[in-house]
PAZAPA-4460 file (N, C-alpha, C; in steps of 0.05 Angstrom, whole numbers, plus 32768, in hexadecimal, padded with zeros to 4 digits):
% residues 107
    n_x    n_y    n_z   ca_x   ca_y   ca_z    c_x    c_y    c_z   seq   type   mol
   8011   7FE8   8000   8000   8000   8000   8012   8019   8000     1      X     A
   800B   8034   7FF7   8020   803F   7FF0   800F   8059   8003     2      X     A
   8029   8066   8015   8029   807B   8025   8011   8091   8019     3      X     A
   8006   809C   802D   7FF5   80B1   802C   8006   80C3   8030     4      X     A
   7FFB   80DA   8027   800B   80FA   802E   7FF1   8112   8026     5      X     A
   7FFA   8126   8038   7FEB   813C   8026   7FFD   8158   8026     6      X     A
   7FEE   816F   801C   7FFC   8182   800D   7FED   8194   800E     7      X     A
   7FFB   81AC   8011   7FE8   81C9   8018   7FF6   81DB   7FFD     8      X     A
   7FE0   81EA   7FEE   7FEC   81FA   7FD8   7FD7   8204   7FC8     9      X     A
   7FDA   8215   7FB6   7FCC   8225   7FAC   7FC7   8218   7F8A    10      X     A
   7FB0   821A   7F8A   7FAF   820B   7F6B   7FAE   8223   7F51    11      X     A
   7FBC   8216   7F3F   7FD3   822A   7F29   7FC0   8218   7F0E    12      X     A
   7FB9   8205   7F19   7FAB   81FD   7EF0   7F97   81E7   7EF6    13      X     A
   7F8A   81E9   7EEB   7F75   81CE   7EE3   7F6A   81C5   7ECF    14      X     A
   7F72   81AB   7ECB   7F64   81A9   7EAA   7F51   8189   7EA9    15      X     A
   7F3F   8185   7E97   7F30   8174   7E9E   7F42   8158   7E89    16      X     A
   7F4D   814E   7E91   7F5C   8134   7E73   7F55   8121   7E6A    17      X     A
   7F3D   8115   7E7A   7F2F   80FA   7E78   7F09   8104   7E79    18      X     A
   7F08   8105   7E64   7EE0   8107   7E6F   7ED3   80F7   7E6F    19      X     A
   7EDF   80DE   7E61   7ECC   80BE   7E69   7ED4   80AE   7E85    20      X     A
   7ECE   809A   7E89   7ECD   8090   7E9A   7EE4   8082   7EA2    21      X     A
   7EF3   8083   7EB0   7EF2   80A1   7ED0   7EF6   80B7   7EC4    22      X     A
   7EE5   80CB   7ECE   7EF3   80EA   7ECA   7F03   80ED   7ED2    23      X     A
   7F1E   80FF   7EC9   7F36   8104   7EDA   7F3E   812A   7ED4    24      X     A
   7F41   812B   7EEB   7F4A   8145   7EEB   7F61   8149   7EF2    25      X     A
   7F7A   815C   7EE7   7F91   8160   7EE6   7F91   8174   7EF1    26      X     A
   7FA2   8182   7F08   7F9A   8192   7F15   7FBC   81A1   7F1C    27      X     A
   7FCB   81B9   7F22   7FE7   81C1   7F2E   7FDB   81C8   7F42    28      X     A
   7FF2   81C4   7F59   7FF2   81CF   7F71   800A   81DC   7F73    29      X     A
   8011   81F3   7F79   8022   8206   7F86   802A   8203   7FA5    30      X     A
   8037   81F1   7FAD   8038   81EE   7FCD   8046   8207   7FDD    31      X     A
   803A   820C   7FEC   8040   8225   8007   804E   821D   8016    32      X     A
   805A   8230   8021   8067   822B   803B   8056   8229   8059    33      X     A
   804E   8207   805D   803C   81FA   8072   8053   81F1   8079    34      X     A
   804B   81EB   8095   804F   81D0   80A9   804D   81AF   809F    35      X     A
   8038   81AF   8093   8037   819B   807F   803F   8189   805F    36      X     A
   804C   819E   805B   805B   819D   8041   8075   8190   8047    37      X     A
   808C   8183   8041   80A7   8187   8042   80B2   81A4   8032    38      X     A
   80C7   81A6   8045   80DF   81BD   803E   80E2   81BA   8023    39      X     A
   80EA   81A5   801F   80FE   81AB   8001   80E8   81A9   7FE8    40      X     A
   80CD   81AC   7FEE   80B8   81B0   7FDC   80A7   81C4   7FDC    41      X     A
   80AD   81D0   7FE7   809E   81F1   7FED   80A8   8203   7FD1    42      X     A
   8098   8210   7FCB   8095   8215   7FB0   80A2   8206   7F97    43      X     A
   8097   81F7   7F9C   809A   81DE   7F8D   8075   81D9   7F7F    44      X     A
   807A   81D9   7F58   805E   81C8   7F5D   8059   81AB   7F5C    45      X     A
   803B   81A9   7F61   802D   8188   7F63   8021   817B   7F4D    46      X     A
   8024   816E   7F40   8015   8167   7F2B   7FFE   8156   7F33    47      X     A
   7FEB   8157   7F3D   7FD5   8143   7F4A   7FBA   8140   7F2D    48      X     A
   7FB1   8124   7F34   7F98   8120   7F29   7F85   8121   7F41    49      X     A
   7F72   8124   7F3C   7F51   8114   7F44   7F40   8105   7F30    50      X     A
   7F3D   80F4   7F3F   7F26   80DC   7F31   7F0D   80D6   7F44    51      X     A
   7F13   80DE   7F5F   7EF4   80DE   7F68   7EE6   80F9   7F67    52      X     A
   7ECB   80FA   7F59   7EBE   8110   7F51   7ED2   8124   7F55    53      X     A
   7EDF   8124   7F37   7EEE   813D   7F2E   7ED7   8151   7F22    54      X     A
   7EC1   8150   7F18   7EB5   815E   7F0C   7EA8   8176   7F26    55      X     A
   7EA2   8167   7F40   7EA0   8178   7F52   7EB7   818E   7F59    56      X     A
   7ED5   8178   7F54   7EF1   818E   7F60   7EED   81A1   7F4B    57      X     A
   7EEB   81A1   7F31   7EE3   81BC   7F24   7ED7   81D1   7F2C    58      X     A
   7EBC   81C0   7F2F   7EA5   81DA   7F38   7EB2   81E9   7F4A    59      X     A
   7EBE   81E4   7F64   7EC2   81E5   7F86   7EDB   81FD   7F7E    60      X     A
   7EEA   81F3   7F6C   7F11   81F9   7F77   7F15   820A   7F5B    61      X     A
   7F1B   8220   7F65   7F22   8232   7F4E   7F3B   8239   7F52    62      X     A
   7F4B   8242   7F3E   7F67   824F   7F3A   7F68   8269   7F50    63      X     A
   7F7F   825C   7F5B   7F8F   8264   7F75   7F7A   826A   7F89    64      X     A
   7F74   8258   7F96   7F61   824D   7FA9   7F78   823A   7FB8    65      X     A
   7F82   823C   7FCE   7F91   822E   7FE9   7F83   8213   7FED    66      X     A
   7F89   81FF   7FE4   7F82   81E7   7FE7   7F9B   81D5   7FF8    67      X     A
   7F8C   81C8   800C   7F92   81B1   800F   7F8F   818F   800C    68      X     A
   7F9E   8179   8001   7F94   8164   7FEB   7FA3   814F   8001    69      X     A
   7F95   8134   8002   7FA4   8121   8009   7FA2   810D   7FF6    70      X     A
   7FAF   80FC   7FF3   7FB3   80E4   7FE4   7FCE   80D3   7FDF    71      X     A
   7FD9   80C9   7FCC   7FF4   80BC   7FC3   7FF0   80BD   7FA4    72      X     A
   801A   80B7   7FA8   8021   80B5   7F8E   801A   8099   7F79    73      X     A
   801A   80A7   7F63   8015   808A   7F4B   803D   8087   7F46    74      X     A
   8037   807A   7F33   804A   8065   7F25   8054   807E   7F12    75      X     A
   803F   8097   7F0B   8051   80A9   7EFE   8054   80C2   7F03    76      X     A
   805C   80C2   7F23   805F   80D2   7F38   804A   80E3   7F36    77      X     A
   8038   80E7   7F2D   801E   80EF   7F35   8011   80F5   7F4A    78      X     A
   800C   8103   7F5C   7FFB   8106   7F78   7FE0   80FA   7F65    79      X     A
   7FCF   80E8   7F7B   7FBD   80EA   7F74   7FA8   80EA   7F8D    80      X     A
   7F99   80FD   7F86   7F7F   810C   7F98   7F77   80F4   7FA7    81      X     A
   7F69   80EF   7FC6   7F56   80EA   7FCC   7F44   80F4   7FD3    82      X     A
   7F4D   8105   7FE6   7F39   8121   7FF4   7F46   813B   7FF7    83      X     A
   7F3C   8150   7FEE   7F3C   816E   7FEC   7F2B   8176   8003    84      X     A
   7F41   8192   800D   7F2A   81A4   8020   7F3A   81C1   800F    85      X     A
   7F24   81CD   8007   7F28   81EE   7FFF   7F2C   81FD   801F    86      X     A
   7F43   8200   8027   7F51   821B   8034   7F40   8237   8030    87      X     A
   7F48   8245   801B   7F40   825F   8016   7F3B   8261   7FF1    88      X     A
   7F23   826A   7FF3   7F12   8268   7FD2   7F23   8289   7FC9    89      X     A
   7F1C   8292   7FB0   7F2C   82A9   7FA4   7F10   82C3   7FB2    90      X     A
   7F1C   82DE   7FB0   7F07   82EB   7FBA   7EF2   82F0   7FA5    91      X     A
   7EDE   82F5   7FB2   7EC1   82FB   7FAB   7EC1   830C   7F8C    92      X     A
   7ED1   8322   7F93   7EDC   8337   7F7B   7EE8   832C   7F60    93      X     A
   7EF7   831F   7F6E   7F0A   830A   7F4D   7EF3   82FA   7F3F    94      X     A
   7EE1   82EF   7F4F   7EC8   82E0   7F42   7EC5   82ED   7F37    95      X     A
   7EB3   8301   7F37   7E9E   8314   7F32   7EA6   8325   7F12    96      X     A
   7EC9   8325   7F17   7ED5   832E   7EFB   7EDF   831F   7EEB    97      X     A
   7EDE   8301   7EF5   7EE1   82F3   7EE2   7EC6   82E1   7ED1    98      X     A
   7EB2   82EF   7EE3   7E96   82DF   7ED6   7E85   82F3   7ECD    99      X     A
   7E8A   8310   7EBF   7E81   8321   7EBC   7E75   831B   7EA6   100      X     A
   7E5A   8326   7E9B   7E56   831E   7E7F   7E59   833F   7E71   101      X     A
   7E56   833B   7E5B   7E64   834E   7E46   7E43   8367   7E4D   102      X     A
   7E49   837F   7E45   7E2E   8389   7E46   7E1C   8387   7E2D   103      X     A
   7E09   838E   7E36   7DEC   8381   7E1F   7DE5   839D   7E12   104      X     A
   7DE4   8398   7DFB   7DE3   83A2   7DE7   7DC8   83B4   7DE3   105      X     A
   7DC9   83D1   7DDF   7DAA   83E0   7DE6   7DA0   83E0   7DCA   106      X     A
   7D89   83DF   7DC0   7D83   83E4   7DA4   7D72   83F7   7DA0   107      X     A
***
């Protein structure tokens, strides 16, 4: 059975790679300077998947949002997800300008 670990860091990309069955989501982590992290991996990134309801980690986890992930490595050094807890979401304001719609047209 192969060691658990987890990792505190800020997520830098997400992309969806698999949409059939299993979904997989490809995901960077930017690791911080935690208690939890090792030294010599602090700004260092993670390359992690999820395969359990990744389509939820989408919805939930947006770019640079403080996540913390536990799970283990694959065979191609891969983190791979078991369980996520979102730390701190991006503020209210960055939403709001990044989901702006264009203005509507008067005739």
């Amino acid at each position: 059975m192969t060691q658990k670990q987890q990792f505190k860091g800020i997520v830098t990309s997400q992309k969806l790679i698999k949409a059939s069955d299993p979904t997989l989501v490809l995901f960077k982590l930017n690791l911080i300077d935690s208690p939890m992290n090792p030294k010599h991996l602090i700004h260092q990134e993670l390359v992690s998947i999820i395969a359990r309801n990744p389509l939820t980690f989408l919805l939930e986890v947006h770019l640079n949002d403080r996540i913390i992930i536990y799970g283990h490595f694959n065979q191609r050094k891969q983190f791979v997800t078991e369980r996520y807890l979102i730390e701190k979401h991006q503020t209210a304001e960055d939403e709001l300008i990044a989901n702006r719609y264009p203005k509507r047209k008067e005739y």
